[in-house]
N, C-alpha and C positions, 0 to 999 in steps of 0.2 A: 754533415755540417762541420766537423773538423777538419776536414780535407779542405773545403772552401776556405775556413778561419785560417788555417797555416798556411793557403796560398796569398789572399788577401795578406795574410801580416807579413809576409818575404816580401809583396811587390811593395808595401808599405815602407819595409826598409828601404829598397832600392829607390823610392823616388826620395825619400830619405837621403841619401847619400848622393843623389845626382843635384837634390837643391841643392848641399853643401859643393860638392866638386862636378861641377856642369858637363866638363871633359871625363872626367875619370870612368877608364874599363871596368867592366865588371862583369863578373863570372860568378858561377854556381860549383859548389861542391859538395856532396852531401853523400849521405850514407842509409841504406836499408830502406825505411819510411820516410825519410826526408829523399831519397834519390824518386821516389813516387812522387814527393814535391817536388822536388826541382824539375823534375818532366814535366810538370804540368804547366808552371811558371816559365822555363823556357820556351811553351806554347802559346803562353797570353801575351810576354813580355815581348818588347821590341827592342833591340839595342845589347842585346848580350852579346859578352865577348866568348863566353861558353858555357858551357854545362858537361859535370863530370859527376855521371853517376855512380855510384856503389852499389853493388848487390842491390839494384833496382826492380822494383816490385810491377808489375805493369797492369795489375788488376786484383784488389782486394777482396773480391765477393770470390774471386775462384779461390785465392789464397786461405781464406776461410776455408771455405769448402773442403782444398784438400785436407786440411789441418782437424776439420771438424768432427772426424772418425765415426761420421756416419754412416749404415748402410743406405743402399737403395730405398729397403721399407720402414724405413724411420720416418716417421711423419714429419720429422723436423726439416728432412733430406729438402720437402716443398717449399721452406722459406726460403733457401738457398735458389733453388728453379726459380722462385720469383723474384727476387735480387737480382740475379744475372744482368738483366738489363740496365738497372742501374748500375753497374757494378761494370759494363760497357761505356757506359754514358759519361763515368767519373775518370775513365783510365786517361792514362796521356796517348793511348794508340787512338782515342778520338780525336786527337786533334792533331795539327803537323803543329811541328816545330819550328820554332823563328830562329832560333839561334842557327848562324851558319853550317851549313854541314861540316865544315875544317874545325869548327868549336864543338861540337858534339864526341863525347868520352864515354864510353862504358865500362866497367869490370866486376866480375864478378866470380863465384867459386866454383870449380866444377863439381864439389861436393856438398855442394850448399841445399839443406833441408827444409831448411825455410823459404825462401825462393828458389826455386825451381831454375836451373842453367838453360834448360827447355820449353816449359810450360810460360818461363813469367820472364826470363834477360833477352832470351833471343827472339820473342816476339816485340819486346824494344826497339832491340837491334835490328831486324829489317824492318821497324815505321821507321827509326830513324836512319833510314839508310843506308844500313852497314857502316856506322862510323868508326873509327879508329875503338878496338874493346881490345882489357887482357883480359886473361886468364887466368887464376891461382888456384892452385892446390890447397883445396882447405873446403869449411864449412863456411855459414853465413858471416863468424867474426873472424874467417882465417885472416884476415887481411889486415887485421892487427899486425901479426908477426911475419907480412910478408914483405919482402922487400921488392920483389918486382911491383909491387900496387904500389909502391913511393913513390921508383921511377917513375910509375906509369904515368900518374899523377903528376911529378914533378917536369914530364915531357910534354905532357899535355897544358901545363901553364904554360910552358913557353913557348910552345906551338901556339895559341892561342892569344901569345902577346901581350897576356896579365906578367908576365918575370922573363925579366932576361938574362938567359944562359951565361952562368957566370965561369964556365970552363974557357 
């Protein structure tokens, strides 16, 4: 139910902002659980100029899971087995993408504990394509203190035609 609320209240802005400015681009950026939503809203929505995820999560019943530090024979292990499929159902690898392939960004950490560089960004990255992703040296927040995510970021605006290169 909050995955649906926070995708519903993103599209809610964006027609929000298209009554106001009918022409104006519009892209997505977001970070951790919000890059989870913006994959999904870049699936519903039509008209985006991009989507630039951060350490983007691609399935929350797995990410539980591995977090969950249960064994095999923990009875709780079962709620998890039955989730799954919901937990399918909600991911953005269910749905494609409307945003252009050329607008499609990813990055994420290769040391990242939280989301998984394996398990949860690169099953992103081949639904959506292989679109343009970096890479930083760091954990889930390394990207605070990196400066290649800036550029990445700041390359991927203007690839994308939201900013223009002002070098």
């Amino acid at each position: 139910h909050a995955t649906a609320q926070a995708v519903w209240d993103v599209r809610r802005v964006i027609a929000w902002i298209r009554s106001q400015q009918p022409d104006a681009q519009i892209g997505l950026n977001s970070i951790s659980l919000g890059g989870y939503i913006a994959a999904l809203v870049a699936s519903l929505e039509d008209g985006l100029s991009c989507a630039i995820l951060g350490v983007p999560p691609s399935n929350l019943v797995e990410i539980l899971g591995r977090h969950a530090g249960l064994d095999q024979h923990d009875p709780r292990h079962r709620t998890l087995e039955l989730a799954a499929p919901l937990g399918r159902m909600i991911s953005p690898l269910s749905l494609e993408p409307k945003v252009p392939p050329q607008g499609r960004f990813i990055y994420a950490g290769v040391a990242d504990r939280i989301v998984h560089p394996r398990e949860q960004v690169l099953q992103l990255w081949e639904h959506w394509g292989r679109p343009d992703i970096g890479w930083y040296r760091g954990g889930h927040t390394g990207f605070f203190q990196a400066r290649p995510v800036q550029r990445f970021v700041d390359s991927a605006l203007v690839q994308s035609g939201l900013v223009v290169n002002q070098k």
